[in-house]
Structure formats: C-alpha cells, structure tokens
N, C-alpha and C positions, 0 to 999 in steps of 0.2 A: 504494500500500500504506500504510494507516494504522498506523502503530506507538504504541502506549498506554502511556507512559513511567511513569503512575500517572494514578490519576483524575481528579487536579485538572490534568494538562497532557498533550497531546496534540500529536504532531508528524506531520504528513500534507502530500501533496504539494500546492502551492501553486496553486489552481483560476488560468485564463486571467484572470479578470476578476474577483480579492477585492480587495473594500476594507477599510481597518481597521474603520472602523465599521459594517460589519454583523457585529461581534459585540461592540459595545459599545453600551450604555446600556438594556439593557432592565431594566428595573427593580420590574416586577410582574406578577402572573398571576393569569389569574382560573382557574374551573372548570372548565368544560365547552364550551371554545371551540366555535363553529361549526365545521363540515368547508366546506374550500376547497381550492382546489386553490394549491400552494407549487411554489416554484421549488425547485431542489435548495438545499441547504441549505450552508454551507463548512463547517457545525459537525461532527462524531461525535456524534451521539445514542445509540448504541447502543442497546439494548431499551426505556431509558425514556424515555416522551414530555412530562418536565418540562420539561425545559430550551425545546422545541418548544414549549409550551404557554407559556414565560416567554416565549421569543422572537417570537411571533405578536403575544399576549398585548398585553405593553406597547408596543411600536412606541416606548423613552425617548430615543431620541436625540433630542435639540435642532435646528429648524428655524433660521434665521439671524434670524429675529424674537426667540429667546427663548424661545419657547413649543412644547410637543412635537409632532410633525407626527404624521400618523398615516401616514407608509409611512421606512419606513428613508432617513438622513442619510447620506450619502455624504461625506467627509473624506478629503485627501490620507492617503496609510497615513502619511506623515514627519512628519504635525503632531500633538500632543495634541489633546484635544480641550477647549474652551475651558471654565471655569467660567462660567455662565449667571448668577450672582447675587455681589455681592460679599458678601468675609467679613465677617463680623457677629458681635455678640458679645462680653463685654470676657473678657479674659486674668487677670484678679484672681480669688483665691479670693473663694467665697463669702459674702457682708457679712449672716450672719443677722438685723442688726439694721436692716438699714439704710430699711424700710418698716414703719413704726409699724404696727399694727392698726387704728388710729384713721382712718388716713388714707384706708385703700382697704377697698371691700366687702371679700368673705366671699373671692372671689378678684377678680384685678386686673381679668379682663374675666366677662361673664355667661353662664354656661356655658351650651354650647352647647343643652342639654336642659336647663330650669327646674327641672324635676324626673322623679320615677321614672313619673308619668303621661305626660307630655310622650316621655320615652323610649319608654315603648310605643306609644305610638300613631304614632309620628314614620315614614313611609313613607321615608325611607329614614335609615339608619343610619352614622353615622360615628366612627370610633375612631383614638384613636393607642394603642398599648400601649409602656409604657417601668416599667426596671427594670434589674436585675442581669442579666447573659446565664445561662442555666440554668433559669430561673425559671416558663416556661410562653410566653414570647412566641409566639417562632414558632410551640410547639407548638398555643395555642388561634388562630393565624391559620391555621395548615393545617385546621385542626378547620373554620373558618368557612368557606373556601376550599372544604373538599371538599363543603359541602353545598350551595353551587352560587348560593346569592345574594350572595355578600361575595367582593370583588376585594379582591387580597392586596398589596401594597407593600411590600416589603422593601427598608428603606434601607442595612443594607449591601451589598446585591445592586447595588442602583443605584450604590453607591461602588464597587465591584468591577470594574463593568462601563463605566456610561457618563463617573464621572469619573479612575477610578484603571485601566480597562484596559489604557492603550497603555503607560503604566507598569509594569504587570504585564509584560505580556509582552515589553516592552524589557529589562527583566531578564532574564528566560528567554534572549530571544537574547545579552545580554552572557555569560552563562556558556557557550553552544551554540559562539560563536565562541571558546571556547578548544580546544575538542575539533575536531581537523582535519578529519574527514569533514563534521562539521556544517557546520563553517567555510564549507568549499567548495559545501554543496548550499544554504547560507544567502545566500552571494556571487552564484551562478547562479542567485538569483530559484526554487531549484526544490523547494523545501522551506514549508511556514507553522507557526510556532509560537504557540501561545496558549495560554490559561487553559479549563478547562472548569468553569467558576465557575457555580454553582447557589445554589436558596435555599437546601438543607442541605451544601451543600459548599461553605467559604469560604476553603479552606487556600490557594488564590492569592494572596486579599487580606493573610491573616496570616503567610503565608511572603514576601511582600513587605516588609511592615512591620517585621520582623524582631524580633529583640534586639541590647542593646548587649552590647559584651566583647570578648574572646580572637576573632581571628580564626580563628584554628585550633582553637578549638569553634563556629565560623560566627555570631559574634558581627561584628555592624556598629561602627562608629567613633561617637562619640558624636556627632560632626558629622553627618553619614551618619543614625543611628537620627533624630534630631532633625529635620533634612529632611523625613523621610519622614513623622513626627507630624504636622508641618505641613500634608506634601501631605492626609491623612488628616483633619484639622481642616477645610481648604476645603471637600474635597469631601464631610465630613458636615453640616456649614452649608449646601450648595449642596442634597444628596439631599432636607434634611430641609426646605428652602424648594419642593421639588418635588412633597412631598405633596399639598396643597391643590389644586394642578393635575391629578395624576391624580385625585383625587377627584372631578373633575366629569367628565373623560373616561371614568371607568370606568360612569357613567351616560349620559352623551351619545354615546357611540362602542358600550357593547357591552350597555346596560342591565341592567347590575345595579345594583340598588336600596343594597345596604350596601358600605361601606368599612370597610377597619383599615389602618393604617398601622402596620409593625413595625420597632420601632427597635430602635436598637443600644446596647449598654450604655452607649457613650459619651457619649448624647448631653448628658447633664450636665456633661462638659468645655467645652462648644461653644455654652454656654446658659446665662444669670444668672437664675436660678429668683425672684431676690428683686429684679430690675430690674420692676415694670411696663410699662416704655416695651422690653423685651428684642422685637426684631425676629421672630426666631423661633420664639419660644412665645407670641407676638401671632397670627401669622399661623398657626399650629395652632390656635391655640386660637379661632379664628375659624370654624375649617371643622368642625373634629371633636373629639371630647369626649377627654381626655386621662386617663388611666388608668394609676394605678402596680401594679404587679404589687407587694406586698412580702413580703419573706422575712421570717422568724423568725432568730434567732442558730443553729437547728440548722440551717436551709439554709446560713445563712453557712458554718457549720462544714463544712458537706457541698462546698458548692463551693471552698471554700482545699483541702478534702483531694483534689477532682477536681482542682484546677490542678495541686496538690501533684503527681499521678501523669502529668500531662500538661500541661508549662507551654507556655501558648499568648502569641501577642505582644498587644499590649493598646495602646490609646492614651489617652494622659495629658495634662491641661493640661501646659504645661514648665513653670510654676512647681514643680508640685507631682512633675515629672518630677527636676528639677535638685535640689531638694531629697531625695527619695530616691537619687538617683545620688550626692550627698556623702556622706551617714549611711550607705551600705551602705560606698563607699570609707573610710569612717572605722573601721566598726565593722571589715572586713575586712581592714585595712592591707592594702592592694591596690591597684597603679596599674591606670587607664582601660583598659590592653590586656591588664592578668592578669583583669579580673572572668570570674569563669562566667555568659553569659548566663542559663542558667537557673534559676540561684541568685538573679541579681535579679530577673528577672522574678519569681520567687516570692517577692521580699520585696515588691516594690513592690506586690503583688496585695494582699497582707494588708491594705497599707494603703489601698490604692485600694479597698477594701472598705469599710475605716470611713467615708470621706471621701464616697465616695458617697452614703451614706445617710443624711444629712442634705439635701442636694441634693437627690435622688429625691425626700425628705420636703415640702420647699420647692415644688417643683413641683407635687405633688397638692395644698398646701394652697393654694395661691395660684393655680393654675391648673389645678385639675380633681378627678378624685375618686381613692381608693383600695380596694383590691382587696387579700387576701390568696393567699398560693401556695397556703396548703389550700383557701381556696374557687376558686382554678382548678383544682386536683387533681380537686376534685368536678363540675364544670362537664363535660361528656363531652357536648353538644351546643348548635348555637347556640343552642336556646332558653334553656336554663338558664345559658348566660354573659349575653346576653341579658336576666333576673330576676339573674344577681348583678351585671348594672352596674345596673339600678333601685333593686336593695338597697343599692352602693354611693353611687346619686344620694339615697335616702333619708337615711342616715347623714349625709352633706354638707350636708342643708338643714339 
C-alpha cells in the first residue's frame, strides 16, 4: 500500500531488490521518448508520465570511469554517492575590475555561434539559460522540450537527485525514526522512503536546505544551514561540469539535434564571471552559447513580493551569507537561536537580488549574450526564441 504523505515524498513498501541509486541522478528529459518495454518501476508515478520520461530519459548516474553510463549505476543504499569533479571556483566576491577590457576580446572565449547567421544555420543547437529563478528558465526549456527537438537538462534536478538524493532522503528517515511505527517498519527493512523530486517540483531539494533560526519555527543551526550550503555548492559545481556531457549524449544516445541546459539561480555563487581562466564557464562556454534571461526593476519588485508571500530556502556564497547573518542579528538584536527563519531569509533575498545582478551582468558580457524577460514573454515557440537568440547574437557583435 502506497501512502502519499505530500507530493514531494512518498512512503511505500520497500520492493525485494531496490537500490539507492535507481532513483538518483537522473538529470534530464527529452520529448517524446521511444516506447520500450521497462521493468516495474520502485518510483509512484501516479497519472503523470514526467518523472518516467526524466527517469528513462537521462540514464545521470555516474559509471566508475566518471562518465555517465547509459543503463542505471547500482551503489550500496549506505554510501553517498561520490562527486565526479572537484570543486572549483574561488569563494571571493566578485572583483568587477579585475580584467581590463584591453586585455581580453569582446568575451574571454569565442562564442560559441560567431554570429546571428552562424546561429541559424548551425544543425544543431546548444544553450545554457541563466538568471534570477522566476524569470522564464524552465518555462522557455519546457517550451523547447515539448516541441520535440531540444533535450532538456535541468541542473537543479541533477542536484536533487544524483548528487544531493541520498541526503535528501536520509533526512526524511532521521525525522521517520522518531515517530515509533515508522521507526519499526524503517528497522525491519519493510518500508522505503524518498523524495519525488521532478523538474517542477523541487520542495525536497529546498526543504532540505532549509533556513537558519528558532528551532521551534524549524529553523536549522547556523552550523547545520552552512553545511548544507556547502553540500549544495559541490554539487552545483559538479551538475553544472555535467552539462557538456549530456550535451553530446543527448545527440549520440537518443538524437536530438538541440540542447539547453537550465540552470539554477545560483549559479553565480559557484562561478567568477570576471576570472577568464574560471573552470566552469570555460567548459560551458565551450559547448553551448550562454544566455542571461534579464529582468527589469519591476520583475525584481514582482519576485521580492512572490518571496515576500512565500519565503523559499536559497543558496549563498558564505561570504556574502555571514555577512547578512551579522547585519540582520545587529539590526534585530537577536541571538543565533531567536532569529525567525523567514524573516531572514527574506532579508537576505532582497539582497541577494542586488548582488546578483551584476554577476548575471558579468557573465553575459564576458561570456555570452543577453536576452530580456519581455522578449521571452513574447517568444511562445522555438522558432521565435530561436530569432530572439540571433537578435541577441546580433546586439553582441
């Protein structure tokens, strides 16, 4: 008997023969997969067939070479699952100054498409999208995705699953063994607990993460939240060196022609926009054309007032974490275990708003092009995203 505790977690009896890692690491999806015949599944799908389609799809877990195998990675259920690449990246805010214009071309490497002709004609297609979360990511990669030529990569899907899973749901069981029934059907092997983490459903990965504060408004420990940033740091460093890899498998393995890769608002924590030697917006910017979504001041305004109604957990450099966790304690006169998590988290957003968006800015200018939210608003199929990244690559030269 499956019991559906909420959407995002699921507790059903524990099949003969699951391993942890078949339900970790899948990390993208394309279209309109072939029909084959599948073995039963340990997941709950219920009516819809995304997560089936995520899980076919990418095949992300990591084979013992490094590189992703195309049939499901078997791991003890007791071990994490390893990170594939080391971290990279420096910890320092961002040094606007510190590459002359003089020194390096128009960006640090030569984009991928020369130009808006090159883009069109180019037989196959590849994209990163990066920005503020809200902004149209995911929505114009589902846009691409559903019309059946462009494999979809979702990297915090990939953090979710293949490098933050067993974390996930090692939590789920640290609170299950307080409650005694569970305890015991948890002990006798006859229960499984996990995440049912999709591309539009990420409340595992961000209920993991948590917020700092008040235990008893389910605030974590500053030690504790700070851990967890970190785990969160590796493994967007790790997802986001994974792109370029599914980007040829999603051609070699199931033939589609376009890629996007859809990132996650953080990845300007994880990434020195004004390093040209930076490892990870090297090795993006080698495979696929990198692309900022940018808001206007009234989207900004629109998404502090969405946080505002619903404050969600977020990841931050710790520099610029540490520093908002004194100025909120200062402004609040409040020790570490009275803050209301979501009073800071809502202060921190405001600011992780402004700080963003010179970074974002840093990144399209030095490595790659930009895109407004109204001209993805209008963009309603691939072609005409498509003519607005030409338009964008036009602007750039």
């Amino acid at each position: 008997m499956t019991k559906r505790l909420s959407s995002a977690l699921f507790v059903y009896p524990r099949p003969r023969a699951w391993h942890a890692a078949d339900d970790l690491g899948w990390g993208a999806q394309r279209a309109s997969p072939p029909r084959r015949a599948e073995a039963p599944s340990t997941v709950s799908h219920g009516s819809s067939p995304s997560l089936r389609l995520q899980r076919e799809a990418g095949w992300a877990a990591m084979s013992g070479d490094g590189l992703a195998s195309n049939r499901p990675h078997r791991e003890p259920m007791n071990r994490a699952a390893p990170l594939r690449h080391p971290a990279s990246g420096p910890q320092s805010r961002w040094n606007t100054a510190r590459a002359p214009a003089t020194t390096w071309p128009m960006t640090y490497l030569p984009r991928l498409y020369a130009s808006a002709d090159a883009w069109a004609a180019a037989p196959e297609k590849r994209l990163m999208l990066f920005g503020m979360s809200g902004l149209g990511k995911t929505h114009v990669s589902n846009m691409l995705r559903g019309h059946g030529d462009w494999f979809h990569y979702s990297v915090d899907y990939r953090i979710g699953t293949r490098y933050m899973g067993e974390l996930i749901a090692d939590e789920f069981k640290r609170e299950a063994m307080k409650v005694p029934p569970l305890r015991a059907l948890l002990m006798s092997d006859s229960i499984y607990i996990g995440s049912n983490i999709t591309f539009d459903n990420l409340a595992p990965l961000s209920n993991y993460l948590g917020k700092p504060g008040d235990p008893s408004r389910a605030g974590l420990s500053l030690a504790e939240y700070r851990k967890r940033q970190d785990q969160h740091h590796d493994a967007e460093r790790a997802a986001l060196l994974d792109a370029p890899h599914f980007a040829r498998r999603a051609g070699d393995i199931y033939g589609y022609p376009h890629f996007v890769c859809d990132s996650g608002g953080s990845i300007c924590e994880v990434v020195d926009p004004n390093d040209p030697k930076d490892p990870i917006l090297r090795t993006l910017a080698e495979t696929m054309l990198l692309v900022w979504i940018k808001g206007t001041d009234d989207h900004s305004d629109e998404l502090v007032r969405r946080f505002e109604r619903a404050p969600k957990p977020m990841c931050y450099r710790d520099s610029f974490l540490m520093e908002c966790w004194g100025d909120f304690l200062a402004e609040q006169d409040v020790g570490e275990a009275e803050v209301d998590p979501d009073a800071f988290v809502r202060f921190a957003y405001r600011r992780a708003m402004a700080a963003r968006q010179p970074a974002y800015a840093a990144m399209a200018r030095n490595w790659g092009v930009t895109v407004t939210a109204e001209e993805v608003a209008a963009a309603n199929s691939p072609a005409s995203f498509e003519a607005l990244v030409a338009t964008a690559l036009e602007r750039a030269a």
